[in-house]
MDAnalysis code that builds the backbone (N, CA, C; Angstrom):
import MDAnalysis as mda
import numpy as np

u = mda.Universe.empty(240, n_residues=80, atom_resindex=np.repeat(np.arange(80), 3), trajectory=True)
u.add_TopologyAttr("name", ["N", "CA", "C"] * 80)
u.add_TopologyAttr("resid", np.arange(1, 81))
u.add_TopologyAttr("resname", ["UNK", "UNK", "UNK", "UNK", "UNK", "UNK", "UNK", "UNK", "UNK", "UNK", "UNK", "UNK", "UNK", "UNK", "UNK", "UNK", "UNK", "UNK", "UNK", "UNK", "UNK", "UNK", "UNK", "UNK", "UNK", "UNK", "UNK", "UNK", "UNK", "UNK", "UNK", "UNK", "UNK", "UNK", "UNK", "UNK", "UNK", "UNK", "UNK", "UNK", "UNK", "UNK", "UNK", "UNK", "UNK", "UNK", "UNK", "UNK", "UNK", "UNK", "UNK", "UNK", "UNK", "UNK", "UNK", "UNK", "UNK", "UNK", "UNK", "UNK", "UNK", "UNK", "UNK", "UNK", "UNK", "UNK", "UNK", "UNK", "UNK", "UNK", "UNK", "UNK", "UNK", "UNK", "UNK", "UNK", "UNK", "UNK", "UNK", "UNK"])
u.atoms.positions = np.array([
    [-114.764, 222.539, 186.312],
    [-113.591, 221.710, 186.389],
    [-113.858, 220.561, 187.357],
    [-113.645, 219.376, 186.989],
    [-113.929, 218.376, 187.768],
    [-112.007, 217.763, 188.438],
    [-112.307, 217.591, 189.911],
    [-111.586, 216.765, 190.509],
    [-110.965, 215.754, 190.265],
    [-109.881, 215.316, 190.666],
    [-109.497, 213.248, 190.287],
    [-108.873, 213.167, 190.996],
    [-109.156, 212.652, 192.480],
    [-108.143, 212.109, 193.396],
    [-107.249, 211.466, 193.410],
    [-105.926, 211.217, 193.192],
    [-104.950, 210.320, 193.230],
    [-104.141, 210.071, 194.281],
    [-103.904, 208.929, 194.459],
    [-103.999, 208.278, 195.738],
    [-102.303, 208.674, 195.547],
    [-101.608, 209.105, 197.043],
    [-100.580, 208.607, 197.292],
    [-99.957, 207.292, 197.728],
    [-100.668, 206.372, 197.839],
    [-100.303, 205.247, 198.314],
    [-100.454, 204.209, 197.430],
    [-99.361, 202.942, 197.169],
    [-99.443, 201.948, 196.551],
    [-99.530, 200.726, 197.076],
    [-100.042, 199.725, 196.520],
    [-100.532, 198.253, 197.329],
    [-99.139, 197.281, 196.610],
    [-98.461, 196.755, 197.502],
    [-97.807, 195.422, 196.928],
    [-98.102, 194.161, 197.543],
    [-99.005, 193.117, 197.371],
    [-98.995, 191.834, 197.907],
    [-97.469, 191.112, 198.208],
    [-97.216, 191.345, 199.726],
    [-95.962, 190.542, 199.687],
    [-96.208, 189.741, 201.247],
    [-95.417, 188.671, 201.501],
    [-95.428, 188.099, 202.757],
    [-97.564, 188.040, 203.500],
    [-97.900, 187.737, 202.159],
    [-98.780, 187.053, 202.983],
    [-100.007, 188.098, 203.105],
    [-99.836, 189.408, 202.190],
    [-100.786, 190.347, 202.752],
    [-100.648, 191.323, 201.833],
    [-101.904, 192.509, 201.422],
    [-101.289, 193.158, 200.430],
    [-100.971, 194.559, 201.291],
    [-99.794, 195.009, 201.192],
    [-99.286, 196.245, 202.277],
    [-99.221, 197.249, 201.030],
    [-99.190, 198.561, 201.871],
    [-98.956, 200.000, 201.256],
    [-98.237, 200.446, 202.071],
    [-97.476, 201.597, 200.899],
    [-96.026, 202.040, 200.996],
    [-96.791, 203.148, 200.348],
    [-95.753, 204.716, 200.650],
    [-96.203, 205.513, 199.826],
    [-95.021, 205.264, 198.403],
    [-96.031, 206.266, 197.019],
    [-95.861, 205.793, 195.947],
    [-94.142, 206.200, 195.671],
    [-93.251, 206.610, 196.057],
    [-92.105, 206.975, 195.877],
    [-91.326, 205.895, 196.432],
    [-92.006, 205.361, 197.672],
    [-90.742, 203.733, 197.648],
    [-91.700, 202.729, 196.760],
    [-92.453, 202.811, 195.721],
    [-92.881, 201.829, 195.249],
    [-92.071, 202.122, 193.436],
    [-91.369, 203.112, 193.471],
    [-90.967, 203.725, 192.284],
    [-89.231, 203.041, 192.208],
    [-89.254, 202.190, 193.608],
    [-87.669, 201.731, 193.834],
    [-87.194, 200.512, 192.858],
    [-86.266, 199.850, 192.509],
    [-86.325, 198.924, 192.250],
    [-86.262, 197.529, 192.611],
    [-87.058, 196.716, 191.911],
    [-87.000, 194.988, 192.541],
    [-86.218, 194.868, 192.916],
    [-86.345, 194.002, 194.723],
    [-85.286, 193.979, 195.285],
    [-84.567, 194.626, 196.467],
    [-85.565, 196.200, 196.266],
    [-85.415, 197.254, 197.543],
    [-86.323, 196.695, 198.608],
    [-85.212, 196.903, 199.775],
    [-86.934, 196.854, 200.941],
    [-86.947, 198.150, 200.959],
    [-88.448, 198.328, 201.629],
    [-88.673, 199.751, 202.153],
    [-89.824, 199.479, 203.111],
    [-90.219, 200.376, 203.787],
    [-90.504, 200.207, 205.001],
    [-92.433, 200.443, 205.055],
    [-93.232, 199.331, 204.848],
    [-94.740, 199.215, 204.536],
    [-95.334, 200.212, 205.518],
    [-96.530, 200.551, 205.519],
    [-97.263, 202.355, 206.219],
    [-97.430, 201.343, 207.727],
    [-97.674, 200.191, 207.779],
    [-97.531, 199.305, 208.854],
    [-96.125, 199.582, 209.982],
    [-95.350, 199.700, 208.944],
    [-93.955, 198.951, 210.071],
    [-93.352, 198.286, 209.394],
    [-94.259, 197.288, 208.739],
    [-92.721, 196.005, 208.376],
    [-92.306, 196.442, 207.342],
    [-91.200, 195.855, 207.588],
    [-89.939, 195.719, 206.577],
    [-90.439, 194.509, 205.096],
    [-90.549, 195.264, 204.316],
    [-91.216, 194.323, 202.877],
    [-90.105, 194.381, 201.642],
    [-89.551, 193.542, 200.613],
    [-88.984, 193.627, 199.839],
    [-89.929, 193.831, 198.340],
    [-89.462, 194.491, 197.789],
    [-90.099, 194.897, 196.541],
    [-89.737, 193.856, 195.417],
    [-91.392, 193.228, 195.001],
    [-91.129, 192.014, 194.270],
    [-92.157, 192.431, 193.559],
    [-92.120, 191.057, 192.131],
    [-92.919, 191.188, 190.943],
    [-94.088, 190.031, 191.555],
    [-95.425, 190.620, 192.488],
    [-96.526, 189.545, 192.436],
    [-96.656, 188.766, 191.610],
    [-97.361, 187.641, 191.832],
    [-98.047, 186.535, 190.784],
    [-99.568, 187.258, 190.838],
    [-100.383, 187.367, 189.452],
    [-101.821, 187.568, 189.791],
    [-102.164, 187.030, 190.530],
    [-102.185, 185.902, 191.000],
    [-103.135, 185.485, 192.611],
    [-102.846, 186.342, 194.086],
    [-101.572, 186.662, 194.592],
    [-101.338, 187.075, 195.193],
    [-101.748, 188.652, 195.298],
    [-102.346, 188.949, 194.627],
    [-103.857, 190.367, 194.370],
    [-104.460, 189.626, 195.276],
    [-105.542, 188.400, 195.427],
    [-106.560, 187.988, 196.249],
    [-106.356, 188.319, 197.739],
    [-104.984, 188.335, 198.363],
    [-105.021, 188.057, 199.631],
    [-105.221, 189.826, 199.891],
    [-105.645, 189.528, 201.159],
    [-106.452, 190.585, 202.258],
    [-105.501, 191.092, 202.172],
    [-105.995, 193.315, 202.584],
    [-104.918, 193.640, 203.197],
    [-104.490, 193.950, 204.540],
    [-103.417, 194.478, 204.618],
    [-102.690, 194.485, 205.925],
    [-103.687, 195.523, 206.953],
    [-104.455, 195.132, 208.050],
    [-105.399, 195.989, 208.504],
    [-104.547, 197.093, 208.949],
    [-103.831, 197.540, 209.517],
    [-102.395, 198.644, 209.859],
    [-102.249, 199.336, 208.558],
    [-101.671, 198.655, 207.397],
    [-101.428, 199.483, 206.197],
    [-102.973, 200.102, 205.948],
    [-104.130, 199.712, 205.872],
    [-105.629, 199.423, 205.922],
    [-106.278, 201.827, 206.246],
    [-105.795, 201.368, 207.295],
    [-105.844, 202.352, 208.231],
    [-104.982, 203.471, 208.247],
    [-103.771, 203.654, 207.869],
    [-102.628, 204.189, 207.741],
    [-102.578, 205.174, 206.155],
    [-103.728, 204.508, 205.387],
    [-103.539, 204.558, 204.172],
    [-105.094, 205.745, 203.674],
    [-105.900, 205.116, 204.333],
    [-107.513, 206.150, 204.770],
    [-107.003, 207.164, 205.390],
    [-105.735, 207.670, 206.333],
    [-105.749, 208.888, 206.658],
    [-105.062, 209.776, 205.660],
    [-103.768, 208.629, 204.995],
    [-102.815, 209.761, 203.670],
    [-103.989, 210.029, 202.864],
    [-104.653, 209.184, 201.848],
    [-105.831, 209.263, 201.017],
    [-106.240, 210.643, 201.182],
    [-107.097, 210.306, 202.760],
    [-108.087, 211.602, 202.877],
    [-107.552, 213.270, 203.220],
    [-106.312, 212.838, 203.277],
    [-105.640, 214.515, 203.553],
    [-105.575, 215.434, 202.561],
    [-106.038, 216.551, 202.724],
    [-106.266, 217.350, 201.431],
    [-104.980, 217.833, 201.051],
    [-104.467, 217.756, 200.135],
    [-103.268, 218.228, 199.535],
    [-103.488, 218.652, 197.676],
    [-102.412, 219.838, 197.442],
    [-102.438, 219.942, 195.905],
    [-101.743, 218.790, 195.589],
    [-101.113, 218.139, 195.828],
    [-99.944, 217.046, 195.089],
    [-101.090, 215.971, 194.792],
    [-102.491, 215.840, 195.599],
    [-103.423, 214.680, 195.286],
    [-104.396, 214.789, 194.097],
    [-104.252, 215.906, 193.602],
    [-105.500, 216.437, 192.843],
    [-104.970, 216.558, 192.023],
    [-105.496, 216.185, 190.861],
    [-105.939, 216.848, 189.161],
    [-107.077, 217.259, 188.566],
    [-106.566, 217.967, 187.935],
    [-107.995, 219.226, 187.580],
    [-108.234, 218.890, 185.813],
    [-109.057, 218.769, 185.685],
    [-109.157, 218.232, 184.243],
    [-110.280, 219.396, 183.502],
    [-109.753, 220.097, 181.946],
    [-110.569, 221.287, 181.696],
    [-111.462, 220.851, 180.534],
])
């Protein structure tokens, strides 16, 4: 049986940076703020493809490598 990590965390390019939120305030609708793995306060919007290019938030960066790497069943799928 092979592994498939799935990430709890989602990327939204907003204000200048692309921040992560975990995936349940990213499930909100356009328009919600919710609160980026950083701190700030971000509103949930529809990016333009360019706004993918910009860097991300080094805080969300970091914040996001520790949810990732935590072993949990909710991260894993098992494929037969």
């Amino acid at each position: 049986m092979e592994a498939i990590n799935v990430s709890d965390v989602r990327w939204l390019p907003v204000n200048g940076a692309r921040h992560a939120m975990r995936k349940e305030q990213h499930q909100r609708e356009l328009g919600t703020e919710v609160v980026a793995l950083c701190g700030e306060v971000i509103t949930l919007i529809r990016p333009s493809e360019t706004d993918w290019f910009w860097d991300s938030c080094p805080e969300c960066w970091s914040v996001a490598k520790i949810i990732n790497s935590a072993p949990t069943f909710a991260r894993t799928l098992h494929r037969l």
